[in-house]
C-alpha positions as CSV (number, residue, x, y, z in Angstrom):
1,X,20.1,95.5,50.7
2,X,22.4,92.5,51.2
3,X,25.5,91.8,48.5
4,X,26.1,88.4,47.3
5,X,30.1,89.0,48.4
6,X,31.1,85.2,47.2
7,X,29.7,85.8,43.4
8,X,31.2,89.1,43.4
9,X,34.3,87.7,43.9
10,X,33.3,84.7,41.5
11,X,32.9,87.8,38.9
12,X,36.3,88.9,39.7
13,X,38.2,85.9,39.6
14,X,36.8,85.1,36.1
15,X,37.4,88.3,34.8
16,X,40.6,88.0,35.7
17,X,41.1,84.6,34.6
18,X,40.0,85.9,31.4
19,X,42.6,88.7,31.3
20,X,45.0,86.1,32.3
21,X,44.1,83.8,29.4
22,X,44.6,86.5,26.9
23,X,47.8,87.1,28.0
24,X,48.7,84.2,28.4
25,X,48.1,82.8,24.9
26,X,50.4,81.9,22.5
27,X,49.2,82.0,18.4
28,X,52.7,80.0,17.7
29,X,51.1,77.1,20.1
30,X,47.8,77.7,18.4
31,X,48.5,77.0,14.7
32,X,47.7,73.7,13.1
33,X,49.9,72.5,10.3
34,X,49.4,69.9,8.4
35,X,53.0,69.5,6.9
36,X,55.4,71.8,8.7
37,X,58.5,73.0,7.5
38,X,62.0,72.5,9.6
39,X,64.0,75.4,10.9
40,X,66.9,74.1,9.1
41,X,64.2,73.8,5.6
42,X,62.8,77.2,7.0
43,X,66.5,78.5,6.6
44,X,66.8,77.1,3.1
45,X,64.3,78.6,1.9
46,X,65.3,82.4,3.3
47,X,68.8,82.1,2.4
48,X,67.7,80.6,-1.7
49,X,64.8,83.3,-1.5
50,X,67.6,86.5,-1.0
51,X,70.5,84.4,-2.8
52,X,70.6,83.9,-6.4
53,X,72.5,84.2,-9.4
54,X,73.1,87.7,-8.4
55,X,75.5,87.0,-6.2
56,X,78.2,87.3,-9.1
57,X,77.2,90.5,-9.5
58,X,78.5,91.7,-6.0
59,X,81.7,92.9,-7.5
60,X,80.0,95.2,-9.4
61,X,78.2,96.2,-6.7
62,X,81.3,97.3,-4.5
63,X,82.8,98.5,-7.3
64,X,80.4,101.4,-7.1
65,X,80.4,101.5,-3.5
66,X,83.9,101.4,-2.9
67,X,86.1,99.3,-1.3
68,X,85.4,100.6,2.6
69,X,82.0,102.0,2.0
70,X,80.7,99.2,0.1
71,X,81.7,96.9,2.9
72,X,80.1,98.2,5.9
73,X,77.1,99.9,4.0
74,X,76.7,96.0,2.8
75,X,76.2,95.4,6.6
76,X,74.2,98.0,7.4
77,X,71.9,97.3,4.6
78,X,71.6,93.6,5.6
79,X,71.1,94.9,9.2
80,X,68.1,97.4,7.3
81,X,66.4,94.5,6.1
82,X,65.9,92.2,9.1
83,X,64.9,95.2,11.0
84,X,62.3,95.1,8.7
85,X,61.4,91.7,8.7
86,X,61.3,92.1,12.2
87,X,58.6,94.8,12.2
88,X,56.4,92.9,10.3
89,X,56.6,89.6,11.7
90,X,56.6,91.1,15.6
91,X,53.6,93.4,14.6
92,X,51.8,90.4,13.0
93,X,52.7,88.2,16.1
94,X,51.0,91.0,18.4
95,X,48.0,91.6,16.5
96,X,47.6,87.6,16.6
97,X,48.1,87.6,20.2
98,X,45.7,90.5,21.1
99,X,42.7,89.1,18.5
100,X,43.3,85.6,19.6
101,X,44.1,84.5,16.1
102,X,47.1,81.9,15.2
103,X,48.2,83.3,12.2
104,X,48.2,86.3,9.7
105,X,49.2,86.7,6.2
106,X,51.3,89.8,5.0
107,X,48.1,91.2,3.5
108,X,46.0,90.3,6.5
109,X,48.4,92.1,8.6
110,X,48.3,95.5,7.0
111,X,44.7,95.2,7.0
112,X,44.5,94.5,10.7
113,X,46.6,97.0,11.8
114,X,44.8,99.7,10.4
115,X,41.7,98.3,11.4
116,X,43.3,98.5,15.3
117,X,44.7,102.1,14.9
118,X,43.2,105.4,14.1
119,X,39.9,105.6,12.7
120,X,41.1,107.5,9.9
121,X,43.9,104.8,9.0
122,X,40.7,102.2,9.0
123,X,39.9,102.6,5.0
124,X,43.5,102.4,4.3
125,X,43.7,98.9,5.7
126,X,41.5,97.4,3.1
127,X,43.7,99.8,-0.1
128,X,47.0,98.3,1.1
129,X,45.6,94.8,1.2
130,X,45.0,94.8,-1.8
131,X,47.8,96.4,-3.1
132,X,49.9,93.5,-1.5
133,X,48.2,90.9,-3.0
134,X,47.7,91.8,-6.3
135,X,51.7,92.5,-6.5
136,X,52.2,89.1,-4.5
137,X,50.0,87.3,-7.5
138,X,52.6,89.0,-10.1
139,X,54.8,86.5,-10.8
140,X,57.8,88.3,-11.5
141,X,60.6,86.2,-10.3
142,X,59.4,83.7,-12.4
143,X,58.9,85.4,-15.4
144,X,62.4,86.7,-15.1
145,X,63.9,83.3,-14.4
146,X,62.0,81.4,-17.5
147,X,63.9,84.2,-19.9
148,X,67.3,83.9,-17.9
149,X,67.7,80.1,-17.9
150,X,66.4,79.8,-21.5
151,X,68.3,82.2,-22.5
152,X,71.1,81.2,-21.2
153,X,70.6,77.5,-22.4
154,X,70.7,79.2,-25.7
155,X,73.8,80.5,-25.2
156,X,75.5,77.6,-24.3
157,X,74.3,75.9,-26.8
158,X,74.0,77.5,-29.9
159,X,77.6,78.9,-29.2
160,X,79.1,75.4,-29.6
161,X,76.8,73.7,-32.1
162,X,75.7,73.9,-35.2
163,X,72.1,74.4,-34.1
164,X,70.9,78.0,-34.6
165,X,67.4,77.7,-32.5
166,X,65.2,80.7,-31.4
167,X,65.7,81.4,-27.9
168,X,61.7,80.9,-27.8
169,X,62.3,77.4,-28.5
170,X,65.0,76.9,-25.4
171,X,62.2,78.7,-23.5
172,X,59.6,76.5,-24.6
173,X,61.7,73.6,-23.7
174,X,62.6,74.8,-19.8
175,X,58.8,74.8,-19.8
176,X,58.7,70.4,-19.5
177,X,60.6,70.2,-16.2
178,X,59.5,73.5,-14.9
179,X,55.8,72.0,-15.1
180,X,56.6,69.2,-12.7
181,X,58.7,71.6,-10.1
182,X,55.5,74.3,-10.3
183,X,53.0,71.6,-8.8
184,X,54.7,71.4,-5.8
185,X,52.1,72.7,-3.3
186,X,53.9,72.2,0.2
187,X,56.4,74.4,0.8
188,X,58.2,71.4,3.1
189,X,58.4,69.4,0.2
190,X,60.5,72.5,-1.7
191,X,63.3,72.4,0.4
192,X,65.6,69.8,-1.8
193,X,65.1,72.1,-4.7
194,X,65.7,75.3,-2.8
195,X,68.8,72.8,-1.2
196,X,69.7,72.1,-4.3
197,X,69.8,75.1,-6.2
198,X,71.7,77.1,-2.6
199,X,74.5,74.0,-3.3
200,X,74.8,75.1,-7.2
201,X,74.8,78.3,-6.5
202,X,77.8,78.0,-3.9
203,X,79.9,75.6,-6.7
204,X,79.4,79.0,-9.5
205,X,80.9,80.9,-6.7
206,X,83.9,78.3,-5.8
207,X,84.7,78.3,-10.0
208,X,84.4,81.7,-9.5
209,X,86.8,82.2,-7.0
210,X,89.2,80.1,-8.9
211,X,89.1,83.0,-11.8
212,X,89.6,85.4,-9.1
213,X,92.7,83.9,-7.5
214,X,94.0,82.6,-10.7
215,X,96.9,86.0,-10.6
216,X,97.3,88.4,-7.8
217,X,94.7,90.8,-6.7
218,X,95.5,94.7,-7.0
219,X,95.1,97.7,-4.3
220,X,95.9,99.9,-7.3
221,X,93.6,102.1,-8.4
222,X,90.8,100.7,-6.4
223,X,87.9,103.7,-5.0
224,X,87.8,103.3,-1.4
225,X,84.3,105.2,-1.3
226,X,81.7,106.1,-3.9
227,X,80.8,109.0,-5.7
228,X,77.0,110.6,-5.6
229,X,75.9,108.7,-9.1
230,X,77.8,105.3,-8.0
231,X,76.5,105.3,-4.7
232,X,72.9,105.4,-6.3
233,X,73.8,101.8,-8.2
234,X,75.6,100.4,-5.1
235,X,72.4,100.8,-2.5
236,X,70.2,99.4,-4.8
237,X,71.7,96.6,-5.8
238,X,72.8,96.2,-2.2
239,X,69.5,96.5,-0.3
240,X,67.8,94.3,-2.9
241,X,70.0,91.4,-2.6
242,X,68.9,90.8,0.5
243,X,65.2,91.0,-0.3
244,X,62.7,88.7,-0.1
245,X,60.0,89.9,1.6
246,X,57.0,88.0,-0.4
247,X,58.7,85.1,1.2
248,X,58.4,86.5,4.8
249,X,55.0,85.1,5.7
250,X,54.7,82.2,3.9
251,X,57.5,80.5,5.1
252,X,57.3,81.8,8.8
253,X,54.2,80.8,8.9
254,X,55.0,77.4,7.9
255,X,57.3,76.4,10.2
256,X,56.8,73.7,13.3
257,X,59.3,76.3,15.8
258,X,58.0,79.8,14.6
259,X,59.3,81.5,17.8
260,X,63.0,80.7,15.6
261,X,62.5,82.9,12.8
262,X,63.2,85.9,14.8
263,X,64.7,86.5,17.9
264,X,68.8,86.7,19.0
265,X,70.1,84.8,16.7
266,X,66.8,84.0,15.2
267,X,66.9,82.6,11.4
268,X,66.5,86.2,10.0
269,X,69.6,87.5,11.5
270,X,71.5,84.7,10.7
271,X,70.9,84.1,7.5
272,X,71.4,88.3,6.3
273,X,74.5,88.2,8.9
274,X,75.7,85.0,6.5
275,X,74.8,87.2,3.3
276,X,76.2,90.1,4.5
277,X,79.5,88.1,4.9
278,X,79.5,86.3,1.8
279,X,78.3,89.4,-0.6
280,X,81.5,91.4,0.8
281,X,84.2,89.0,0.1
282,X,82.6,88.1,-3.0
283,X,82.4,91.7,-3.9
284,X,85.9,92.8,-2.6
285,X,87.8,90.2,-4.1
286,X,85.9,90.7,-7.7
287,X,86.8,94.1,-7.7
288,X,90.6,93.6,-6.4
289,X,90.7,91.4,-9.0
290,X,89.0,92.8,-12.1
291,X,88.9,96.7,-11.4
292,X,86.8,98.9,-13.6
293,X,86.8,96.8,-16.1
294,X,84.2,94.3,-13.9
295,X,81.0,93.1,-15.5
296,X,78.1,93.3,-14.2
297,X,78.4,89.8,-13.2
298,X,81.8,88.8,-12.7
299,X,81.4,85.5,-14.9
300,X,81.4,88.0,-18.1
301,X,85.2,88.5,-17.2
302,X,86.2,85.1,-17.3
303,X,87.5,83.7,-20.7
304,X,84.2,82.6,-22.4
305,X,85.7,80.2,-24.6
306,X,87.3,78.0,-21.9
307,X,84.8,74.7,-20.7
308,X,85.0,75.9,-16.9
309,X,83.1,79.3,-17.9
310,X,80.8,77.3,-19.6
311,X,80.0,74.8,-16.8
312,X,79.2,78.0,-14.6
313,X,76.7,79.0,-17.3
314,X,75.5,75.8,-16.9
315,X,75.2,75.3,-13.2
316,X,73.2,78.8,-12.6
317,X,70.6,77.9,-15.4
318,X,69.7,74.7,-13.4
319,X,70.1,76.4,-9.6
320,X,67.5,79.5,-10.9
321,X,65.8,75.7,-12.4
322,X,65.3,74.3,-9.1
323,X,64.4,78.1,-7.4
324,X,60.9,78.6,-9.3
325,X,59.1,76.3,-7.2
326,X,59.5,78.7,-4.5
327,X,58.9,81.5,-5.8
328,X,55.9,80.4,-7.4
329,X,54.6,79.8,-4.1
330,X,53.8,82.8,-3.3
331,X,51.8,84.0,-6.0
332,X,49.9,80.5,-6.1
333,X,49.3,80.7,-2.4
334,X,47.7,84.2,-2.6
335,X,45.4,83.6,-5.2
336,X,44.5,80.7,-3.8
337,X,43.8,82.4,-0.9
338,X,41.7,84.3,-2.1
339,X,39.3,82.1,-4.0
340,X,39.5,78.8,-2.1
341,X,35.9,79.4,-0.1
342,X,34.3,79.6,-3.6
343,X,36.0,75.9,-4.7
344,X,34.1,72.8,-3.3
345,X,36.1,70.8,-1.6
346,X,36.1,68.2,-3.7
347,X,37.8,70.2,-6.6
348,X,40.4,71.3,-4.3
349,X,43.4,69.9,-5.9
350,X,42.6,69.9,-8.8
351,X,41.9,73.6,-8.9
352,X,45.1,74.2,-7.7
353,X,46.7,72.3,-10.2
354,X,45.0,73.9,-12.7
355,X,45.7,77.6,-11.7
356,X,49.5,76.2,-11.6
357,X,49.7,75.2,-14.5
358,X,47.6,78.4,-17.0
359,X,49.8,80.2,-14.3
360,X,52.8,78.4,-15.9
361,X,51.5,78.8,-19.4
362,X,51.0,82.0,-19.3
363,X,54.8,82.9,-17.9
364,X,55.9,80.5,-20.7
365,X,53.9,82.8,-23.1
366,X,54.9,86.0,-22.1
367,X,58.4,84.5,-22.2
368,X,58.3,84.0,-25.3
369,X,56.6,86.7,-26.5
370,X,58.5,89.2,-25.0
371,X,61.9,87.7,-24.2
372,X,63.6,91.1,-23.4
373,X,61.1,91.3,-20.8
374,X,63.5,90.9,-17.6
375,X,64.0,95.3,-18.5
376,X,60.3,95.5,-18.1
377,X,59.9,93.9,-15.5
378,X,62.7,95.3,-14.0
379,X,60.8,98.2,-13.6
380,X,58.0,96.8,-11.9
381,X,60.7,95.8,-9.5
382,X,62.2,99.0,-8.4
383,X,58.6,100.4,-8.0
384,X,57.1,97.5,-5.6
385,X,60.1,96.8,-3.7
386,X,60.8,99.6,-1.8
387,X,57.3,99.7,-0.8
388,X,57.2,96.0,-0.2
389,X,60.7,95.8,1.5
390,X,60.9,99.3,3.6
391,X,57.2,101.8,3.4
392,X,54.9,99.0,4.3
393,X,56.6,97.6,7.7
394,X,57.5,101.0,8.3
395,X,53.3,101.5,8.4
396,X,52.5,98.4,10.1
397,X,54.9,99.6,13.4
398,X,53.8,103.0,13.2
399,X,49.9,102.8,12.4
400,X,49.7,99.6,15.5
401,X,51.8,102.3,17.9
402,X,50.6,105.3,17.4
403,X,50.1,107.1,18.8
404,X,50.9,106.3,22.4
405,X,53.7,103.6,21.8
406,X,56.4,105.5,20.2
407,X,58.6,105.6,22.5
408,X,60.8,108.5,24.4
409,X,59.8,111.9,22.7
410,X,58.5,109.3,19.7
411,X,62.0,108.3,18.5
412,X,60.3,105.2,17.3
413,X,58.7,107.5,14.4
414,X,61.9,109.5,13.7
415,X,63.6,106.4,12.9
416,X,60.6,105.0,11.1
417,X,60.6,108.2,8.9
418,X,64.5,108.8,7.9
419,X,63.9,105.0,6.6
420,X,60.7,105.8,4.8
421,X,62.6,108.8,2.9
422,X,65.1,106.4,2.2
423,X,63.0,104.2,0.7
424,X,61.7,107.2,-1.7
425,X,65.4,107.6,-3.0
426,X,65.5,104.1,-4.1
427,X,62.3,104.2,-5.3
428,X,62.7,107.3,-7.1
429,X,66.6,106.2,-8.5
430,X,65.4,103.1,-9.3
431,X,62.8,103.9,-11.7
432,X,65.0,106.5,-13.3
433,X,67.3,103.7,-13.9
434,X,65.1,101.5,-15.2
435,X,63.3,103.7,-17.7
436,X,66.7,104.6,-19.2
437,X,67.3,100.9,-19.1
438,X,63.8,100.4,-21.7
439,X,64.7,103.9,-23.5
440,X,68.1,102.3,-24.1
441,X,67.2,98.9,-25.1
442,X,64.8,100.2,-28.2
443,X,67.1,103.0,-28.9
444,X,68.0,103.1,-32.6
445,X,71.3,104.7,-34.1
């Protein structure tokens, strides 16, 4: 019997044109944006989503982790985290590439790597999904923020008036502007605010720095390296000031150059190499300064009476102002997400300003009923993040390798697995703290 040898090789050559193809494709040169974000907006938004207020609280940081340790282990920790970044954002790149899809959400990620790797990890995929976006529809940042810059507000005010308001009512009042910043639905159109609040945030730290400088800084009596219940306080206020993982996706996957959020230097590295630089100094020169007797932020040791201590009260209340928009964008987006194919078209927008806005209401109303509630939340904090920030891109790389990608004798997995147990010590530290924190607060004499 006779072979058709030119349609044999037709079959060939389109099979491997088809190989080809799938190698050859690109989901960064796939995905349509309406409104893309800048890398320079793009870098905005990572450097405002790890840097807040908490920057002042660096020297208290160091403090605990001494003056040598805290340093590099500030490195190393920033170093940590965009490792991290980097396994989730490479892994989702690589199942986007192999299923031919342009883009994956932090959720959709999980899900699809389990759904690639063992059978047994399959059921898992659709548990973790779902874990990440009910904690990504929490909106804690925001909760905590309403409380902090009413509070604050109420401070300032109250302290140098003759007005004696409930802090409900300062609360109630950061509610008017906040509305208009909340219904901002494009994450381009965020990057003034997060601008603007990055550009307050550096002025607290120049006043700051004027404190700090104001008389000589000490080497006397100053710990060099930590001790076992210090060291606890230093990594996780450390490693967490760097976070800002529920940020990860929505932003990269916003941007018109995605192929510059990671990468040598990539936006990642540079902007944790930048906050690794700026925490130390901060942090060193705090504690040179103030000694033991630091605060927990540093602008509690400055002279509360004086107008300039009072202006940086003032500046971070409007810079964590201007920073909700971004946050909320997460939570908004997921939910959204989620429920969009049941919303006709039509009553797109104004579904979404609607869930904005009872989203808004009901932070306002759990502001105000609970205006201690930054402790509680707290909480919720040092559960989630370690799993959000270390476990699950340690699962990602090491359900999509495994198990023949792990590399030589499977050092991949070691490594994955000394940072998964660290992960348990902050998560386990960090909820010991934090329950003493609430057993404290409602503790009577």
């Amino acid at each position: 019997m006779a072979i058709d040898v030119t349609n044999s090789k037709d079959t060939l050559t389109e099979i491997g044109a088809e190989e080809e193809s799938l190698e050859d494709y690109d989901p960064y040169k796939h995905r349509t944006i309406s409104k893309p974000n800048s890398t320079f907006g793009t870098f905005v938004h990572v450097m405002k989503g790890a840097m807040g207020v908490g920057i002042l609280s660096m020297p208290y940081a160091i403090r605990n982790g001494g003056l040598i340790f805290g340093v590099i282990g500030t490195f190393l920790l920033g170093m940590l985290y965009s490792h991290c970044v980097h396994l989730l954002v490479d892994t989702s790149y690589k199942i986007c590439k192999r299923e031919r899809i342009p883009m994956l959400s932090f959720a959709q990620t999980i899900d699809r790597a389990c759904a690639l790797g063992s059978p047994k990890m399959r059921p898992l995929g659709k548990i973790l999904k779902n874990i990440v976006d009910y904690f990504l529809m929490i909106p804690i940042a925001s909760m905590i923020y309403m409380v902090f810059v009413g509070s604050t507000i109420h401070d300032v005010i109250n302290a140098r008036t003759d007005l004696d308001w409930d802090v409900r009512i300062y609360i109630l009042l950061v509610a008017v502007p906040a509305i208009g910043i909340t219904q901002v639905r494009e994450i381009k159109y965020l990057v003034p605010f997060s601008a603007f609040a990055t550009a307050l945030i550096f002025a607290n730290v120049v006043i700051s720095l004027y404190y700090i400088f104001k008389e000589p800084l000490s080497f006397d009596d100053r710990d060099l390296f930590p001790s076992f219940d210090s060291l606890t306080k230093f990594l996780g206020a450390a490693y967490f000031a760097f976070d800002a993982t529920s940020l990860v996706f929505p932003v990269s996957n916003q941007m018109k150059h995605p192929e510059h959020y990671l990468g040598c230097p990539g936006i990642v590295n540079i902007n944790n190499m930048c906050l690794a630089v700026l925490y130390s100094f901060i942090g060193v020169v705090g504690y040179l300064r103030y000694g033991d007797k630091i605060q927990g932020s540093i602008t509690l040791n400055f002279p509360q009476e004086e107008d300039l201590a009072m202006i940086i009260q003032i500046l971070s209340a409007v810079a964590i102002l201007f920073s909700i928009g971004i946050f909320f964008y997460v939570p908004i987006e997921t939910v959204w997400r989620r429920i969009h194919e049941r919303v006709p078209q039509k009553w797109h927008v104004t579904v979404q300003s609607l869930i904005r806005l009872l989203y808004l209401l009901g932070i306002v109303g759990i502001a105000c009923g609970v205006p201690d509630i930054g402790t509680f939340v707290g909480f919720i904090g040092a559960v989630f993040n370690p799993i959000l920030a270390l476990w699950l891109p340690i699962i990602v790389d090491t359900i999509y390798r495994w198990p023949d990608h792990l590399g030589w004798m499977k050092w991949r997995l070691v490594k994955n697995g000394l940072m998964a147990l660290f992960g348990l010590y902050l998560l386990i530290t960090g909820t010991i703290s934090s329950v003493e924190d609430i057993i404290d607060l409602y503790k009577t004499d």
